[in-house]
N, C-alpha and C positions, 0 to 999 in steps of 0.2 A: 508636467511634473518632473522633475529632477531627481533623482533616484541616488541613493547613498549619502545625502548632501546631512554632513552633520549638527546645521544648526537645526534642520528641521525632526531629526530625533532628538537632539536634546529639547523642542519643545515636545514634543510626544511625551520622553521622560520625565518632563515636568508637568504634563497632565496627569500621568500616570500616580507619580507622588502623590498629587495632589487628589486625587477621585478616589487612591485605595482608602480605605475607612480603617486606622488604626485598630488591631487587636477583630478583627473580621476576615477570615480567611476567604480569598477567594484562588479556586480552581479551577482551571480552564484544560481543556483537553483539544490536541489538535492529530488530524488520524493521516497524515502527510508526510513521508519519508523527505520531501522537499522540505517544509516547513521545518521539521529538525534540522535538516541542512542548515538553513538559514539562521536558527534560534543557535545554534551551537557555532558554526563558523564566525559568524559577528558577533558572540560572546555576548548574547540580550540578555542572559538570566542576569548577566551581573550587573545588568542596569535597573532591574526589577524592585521595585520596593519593598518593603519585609510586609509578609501578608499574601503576595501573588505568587501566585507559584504557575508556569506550563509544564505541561506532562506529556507525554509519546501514548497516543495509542498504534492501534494496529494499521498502520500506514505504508509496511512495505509488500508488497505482494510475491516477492520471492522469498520474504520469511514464512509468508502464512503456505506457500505452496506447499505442501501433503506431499510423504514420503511416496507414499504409493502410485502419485500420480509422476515423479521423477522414476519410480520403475518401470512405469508404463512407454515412457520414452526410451529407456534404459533396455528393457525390451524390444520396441521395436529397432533399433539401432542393432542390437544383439542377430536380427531377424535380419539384418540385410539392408532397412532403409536408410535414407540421410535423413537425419535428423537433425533440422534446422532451429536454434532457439540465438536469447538475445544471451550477449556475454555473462552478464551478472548470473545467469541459470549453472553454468558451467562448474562450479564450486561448491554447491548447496549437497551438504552431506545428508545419507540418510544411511539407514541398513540395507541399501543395493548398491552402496556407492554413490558415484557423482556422475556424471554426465560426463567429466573429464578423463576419470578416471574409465568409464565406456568407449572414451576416443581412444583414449592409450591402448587399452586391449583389444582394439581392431575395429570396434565399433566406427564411425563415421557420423561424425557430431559436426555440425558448422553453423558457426555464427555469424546472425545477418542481425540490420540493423533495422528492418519494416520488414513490413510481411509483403509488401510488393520482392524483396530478396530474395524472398523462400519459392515465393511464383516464377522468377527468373532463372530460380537455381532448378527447377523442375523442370524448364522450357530446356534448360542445357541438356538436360540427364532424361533423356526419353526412357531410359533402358532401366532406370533405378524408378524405386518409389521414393517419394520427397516430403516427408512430415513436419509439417512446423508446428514446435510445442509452443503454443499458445498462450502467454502468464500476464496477469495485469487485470489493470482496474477498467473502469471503462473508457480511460487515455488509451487505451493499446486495443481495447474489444473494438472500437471506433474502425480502427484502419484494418482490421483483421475481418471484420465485417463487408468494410467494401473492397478487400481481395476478392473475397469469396464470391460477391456480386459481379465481380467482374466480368467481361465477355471472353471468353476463347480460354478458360482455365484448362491447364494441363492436365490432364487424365489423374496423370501420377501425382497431384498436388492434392491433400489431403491435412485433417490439423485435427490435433490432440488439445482439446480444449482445457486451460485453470486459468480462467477468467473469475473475478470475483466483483463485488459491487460492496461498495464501501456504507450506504447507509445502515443494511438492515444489521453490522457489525457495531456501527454505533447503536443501535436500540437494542442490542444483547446488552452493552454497557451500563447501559444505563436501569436494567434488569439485575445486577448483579450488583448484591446486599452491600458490600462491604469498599463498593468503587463509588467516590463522593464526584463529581463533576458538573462545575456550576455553569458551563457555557462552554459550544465549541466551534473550533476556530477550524471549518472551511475548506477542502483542499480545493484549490485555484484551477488545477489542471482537467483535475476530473468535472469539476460545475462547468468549464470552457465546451463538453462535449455535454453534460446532462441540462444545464442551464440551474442557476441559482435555484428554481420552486422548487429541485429535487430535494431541499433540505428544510423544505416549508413544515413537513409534517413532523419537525422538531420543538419547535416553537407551538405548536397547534396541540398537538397530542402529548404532550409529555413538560410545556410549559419551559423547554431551558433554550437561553438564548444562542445563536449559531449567527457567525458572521464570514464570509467567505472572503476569503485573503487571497494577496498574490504574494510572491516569495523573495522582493525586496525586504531588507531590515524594515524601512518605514512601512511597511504593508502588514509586517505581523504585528512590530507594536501600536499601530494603527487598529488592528483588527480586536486586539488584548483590551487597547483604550474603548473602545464602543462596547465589548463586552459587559467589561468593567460597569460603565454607563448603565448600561442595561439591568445590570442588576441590581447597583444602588436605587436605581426608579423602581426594581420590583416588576420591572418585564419581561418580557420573552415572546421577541421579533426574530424576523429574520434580515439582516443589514447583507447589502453587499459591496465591500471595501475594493474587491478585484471589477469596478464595473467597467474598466476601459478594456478589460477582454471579456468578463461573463455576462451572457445576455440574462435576463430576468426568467425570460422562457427558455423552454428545454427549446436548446440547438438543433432543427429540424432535421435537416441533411445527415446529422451524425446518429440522432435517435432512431430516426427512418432505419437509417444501414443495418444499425444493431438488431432493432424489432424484426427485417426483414429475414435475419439470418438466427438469431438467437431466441431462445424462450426461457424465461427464470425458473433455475431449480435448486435444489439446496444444494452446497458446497459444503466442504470439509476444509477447515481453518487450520493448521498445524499450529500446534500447543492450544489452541481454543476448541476445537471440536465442530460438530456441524450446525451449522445454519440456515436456518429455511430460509429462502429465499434470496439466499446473499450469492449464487451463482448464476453463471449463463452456461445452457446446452445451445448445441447444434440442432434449429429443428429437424422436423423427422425425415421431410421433403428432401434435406443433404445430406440424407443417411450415407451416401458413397465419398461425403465428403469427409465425414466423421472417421478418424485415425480406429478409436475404440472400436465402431462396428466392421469396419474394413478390413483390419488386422483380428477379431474377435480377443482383443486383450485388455482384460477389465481387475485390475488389481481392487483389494478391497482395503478401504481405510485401518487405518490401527489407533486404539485408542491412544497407546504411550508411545508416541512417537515426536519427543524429542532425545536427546542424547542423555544415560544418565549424567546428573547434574547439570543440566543444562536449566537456567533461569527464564528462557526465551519468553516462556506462555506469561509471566510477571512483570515481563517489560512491555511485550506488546499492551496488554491490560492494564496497564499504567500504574502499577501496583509499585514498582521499582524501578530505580534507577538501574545503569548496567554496573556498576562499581558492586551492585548488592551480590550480581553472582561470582558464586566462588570461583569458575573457571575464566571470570571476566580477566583480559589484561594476564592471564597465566598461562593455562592451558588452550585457550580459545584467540585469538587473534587476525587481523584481516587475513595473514599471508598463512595463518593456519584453522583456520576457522569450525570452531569442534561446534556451534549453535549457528542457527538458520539467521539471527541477528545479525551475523558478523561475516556475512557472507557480501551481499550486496551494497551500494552506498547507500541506498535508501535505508539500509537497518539502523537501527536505533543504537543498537553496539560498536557496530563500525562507525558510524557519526561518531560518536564518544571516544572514541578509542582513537579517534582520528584529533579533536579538537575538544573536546570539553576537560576540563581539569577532574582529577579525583578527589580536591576538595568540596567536591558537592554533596550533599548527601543520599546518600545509597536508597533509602527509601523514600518514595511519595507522602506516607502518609504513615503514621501509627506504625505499627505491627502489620509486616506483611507476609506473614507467614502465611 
């Protein structure tokens, strides 16, 4: 397959025209800070036909990371140890600060790019303790899993886990009265490590169609198109568009790592609140490997913990576009970044803020107060 090639989106675009059903809204929701990437950088909405619309859900994992658990690193850092995370973490504002702003003041923050970096960087520093904050879906629990598995781990390497799991965030959504979504579009990265059936019990239980994409242009409006499909016939399947890298089954070797090392427990979602079962603990067996029990530093969630005025919890939930919040483009900005959106590339803020025009409109849908 040929990837970018424009005759073959313009026939996509011309299924599209042709399958929306005049004066029939259709809603799709895709929970993928890549997939924003993609829908906003090649500018797809504007090839969209009136009627369709995609929306951003909760797709970046350093917006959703919890103020409290950036203290907990902020803390330990404060306490003497290196404190290892991926760059994107380094800027993410709360009321303890940043992570950066912990390096500035003496703290000892470093960024690696795999958590085999953070084992390496322990293997140098015998004399220090070496914590790697942990953030991510189950693309980053994958490899942080088979660190941990590893043979001959360093005493001093240890990890402060916010790992989250992106389904049971969709089935909050889809719980909540006033959020319409007729079908959802698949994050590609995360099915590569859970396998496609982890979105089976969308189509089964809850009847709305889900199709998993990969993050070329043709592969979302590909994904939109079979949607689409899908609901004019009045079904709800599970399709998978990304199948030259997602297997059918969950991906042995990478589920293995995670089960071997990890147990589901509820997580805390910043601007969303907690979720049962949308996190991963360290079982009890690595209690020495666990940051939290090692260091005994357990900060406790807060319920308002975005910035005042901050829109973040209305974007992630699809309620809004980011032009809706007031501080979008004013006060809030990549290089200064007052909301958890605008922190990372995967935010749906800084995507937009990066490539999407402000003549879009602000809200998703009706009244989104």
């Amino acid at each position: 397959m040929t990837f970018r090639d424009a005759d073959l989106v313009s026939n996509v675009v011309a299924a599209l025209d042709k399958a929306v059903e005049p004066g029939f809204p259709y809603r799709l929701m895709h929970v993928c800070g890549s997939h924003e990437h993609t829908i906003s950088r090649w500018g797809l909405r504007s090839l969209l036909p009136e009627g369709l619309e995609v929306i951003a859900g909760p797709g970046c994992p350093v917006c959703v990371c919890p103020p409290h658990e950036v203290g907990e690193a902020i803390e330990l850092a404060r306490r003497g140890a290196i404190v290892a995370t991926f760059g994107d973490m380094l800027n993410l504002p709360t009321n303890f600060g940043s992570l950066a702003e912990a390096n500035a003041s003496g703290g000892d923050v470093r960024v690696v790019y795999s958590p085999l970096d953070a084992v390496a960087l322990a293997a140098r520093n015998p004399e220090r303790e070496v914590v790697l904050f942990a953030v991510g879906f189950e693309t980053t629990a994958a490899p942080v899993a088979t660190a941990l598995g590893s043979a001959n781990l360093p005493d001093n390497f240890s990890v402060l886990v916010s790992h989250r799991s992106t389904p049971p965030a969709m089935e909050l959504l889809l719980g909540i009265g006033d959020i319409c979504v007729d079908g959802f579009i698949a994050p590609g990265h995360v099915s590569a490590i859970t396998g496609a059936e982890a979105w089976q019990r969308f189509p089964d239980a809850y009847a709305m169609p889900v199709v998993v994409a990969g993050f070329e242009p043709e592969d979302v409006l590909l994904a939109m198109l079979l949607l689409v499909e899908q609901i004019n016939r009045g079904e709800a399947t599970l399709e998978n568009e990304y199948s030259r890298v997602v297997p059918k089954l969950m991906s042995s070797p990478a589920v293995a790592a995670i089960d071997a090392v990890f147990e589901v427990s509820s997580a805390w979602w910043r601007g969303i609140g907690r979720i049962p079962r949308s996190g991963l603990a360290l079982r009890r067996e690595l209690g020495s490997r666990d940051a939290r029990e090692r260091f005994d530093v357990h900060f406790e969630a807060e319920q308002n913990d975005l910035p005042p005025g901050c829109s973040c919890h209305l974007v992630m939930l699809g309620k809004v576009h980011p032009p809706a919040c007031a501080l979008y483009g004013r006060k809030c900005t990549p290089s200064s970044p007052h909301g958890p959106c605008m922190v990372s590339q995967e935010g749906t803020c800084f995507i937009w803020y990066t490539y999407e025009s402000e003549e879009l409109p602000a809200t998703t849908q009706g009244d989104a107060s």
